[in-house]
C-alpha positions as CSV (number, residue, x, y, z in Angstrom):
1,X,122.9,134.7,184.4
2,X,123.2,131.7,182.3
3,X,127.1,132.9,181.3
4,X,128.0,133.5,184.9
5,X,126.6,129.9,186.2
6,X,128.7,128.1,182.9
7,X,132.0,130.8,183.9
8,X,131.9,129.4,187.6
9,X,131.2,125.7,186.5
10,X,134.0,125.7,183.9
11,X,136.4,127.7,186.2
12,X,135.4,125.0,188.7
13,X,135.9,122.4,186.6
14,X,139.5,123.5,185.9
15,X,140.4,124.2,189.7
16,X,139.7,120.8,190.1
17,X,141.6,119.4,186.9
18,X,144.4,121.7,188.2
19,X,144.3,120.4,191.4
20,X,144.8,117.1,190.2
21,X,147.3,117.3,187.8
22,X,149.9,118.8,191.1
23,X,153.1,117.1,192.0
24,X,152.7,114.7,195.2
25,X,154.8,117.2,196.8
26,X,152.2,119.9,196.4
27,X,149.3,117.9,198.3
28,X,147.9,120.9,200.6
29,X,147.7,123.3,197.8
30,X,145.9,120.1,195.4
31,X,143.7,119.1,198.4
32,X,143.2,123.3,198.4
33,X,142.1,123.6,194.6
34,X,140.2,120.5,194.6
35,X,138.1,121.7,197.2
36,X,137.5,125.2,196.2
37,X,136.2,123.7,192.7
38,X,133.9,121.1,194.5
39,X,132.5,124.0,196.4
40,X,132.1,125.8,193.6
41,X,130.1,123.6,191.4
42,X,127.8,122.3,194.0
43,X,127.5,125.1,196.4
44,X,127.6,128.1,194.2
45,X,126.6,127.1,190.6
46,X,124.1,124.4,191.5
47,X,122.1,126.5,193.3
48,X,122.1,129.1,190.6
49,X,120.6,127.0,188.0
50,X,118.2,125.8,190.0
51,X,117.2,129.3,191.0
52,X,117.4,129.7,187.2
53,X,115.4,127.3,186.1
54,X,112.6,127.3,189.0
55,X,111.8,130.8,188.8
56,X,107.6,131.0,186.9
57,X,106.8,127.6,188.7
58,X,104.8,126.6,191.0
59,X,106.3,124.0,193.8
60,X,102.9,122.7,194.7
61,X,102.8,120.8,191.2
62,X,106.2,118.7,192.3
63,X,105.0,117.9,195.8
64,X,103.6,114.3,196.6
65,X,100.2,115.5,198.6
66,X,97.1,113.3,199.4
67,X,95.4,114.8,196.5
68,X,98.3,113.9,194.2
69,X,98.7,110.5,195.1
70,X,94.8,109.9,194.5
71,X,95.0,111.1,191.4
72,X,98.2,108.8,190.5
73,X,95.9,106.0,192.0
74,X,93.4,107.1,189.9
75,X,90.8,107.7,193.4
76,X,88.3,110.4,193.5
77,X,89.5,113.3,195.8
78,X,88.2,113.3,199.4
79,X,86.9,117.1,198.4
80,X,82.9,117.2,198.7
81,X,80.6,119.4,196.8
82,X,79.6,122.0,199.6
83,X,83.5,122.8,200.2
């Protein structure tokens, strides 16, 4: 996986080098590439990695909750003994 997500961002990468480096006369087919690598770095790699990387962890521990701004404020939890 980790070889396919740096193969799209580098082929990415050079669509949009590519697409720059065009003759003015070419600006559809440069406005074409550019695009197509923009896409591809933020709406097909990006969302690989993070899928990547997030996979074993838990979201709850990166959400701003009640309880985790008490405990940044350094507040006893609202959570009583018989609960």
């Amino acid at each position: 996986m980790k070889y396919i997500i740096t193969l799209i961002t580098l082929a990415s990468f050079a669509s949009i080098i590519y697409g720059f480096s065009l003759e003015e006369n070419n600006t559809q087919i440069s406005h074409k590439y550019i695009g197509a690598g923009t896409v591809g770095i933020f709406l097909v790699a990006m969302p690989l990695f993070l899928i990547k990387e997030s996979k074993g962890k838990k979201l709850n521990d990166y959400m701003i909750t009640e309880e985790s701004l008490r405990k940044m404020q350094g507040k006893k939890s609202k959570k009583t003994d018989s609960q």
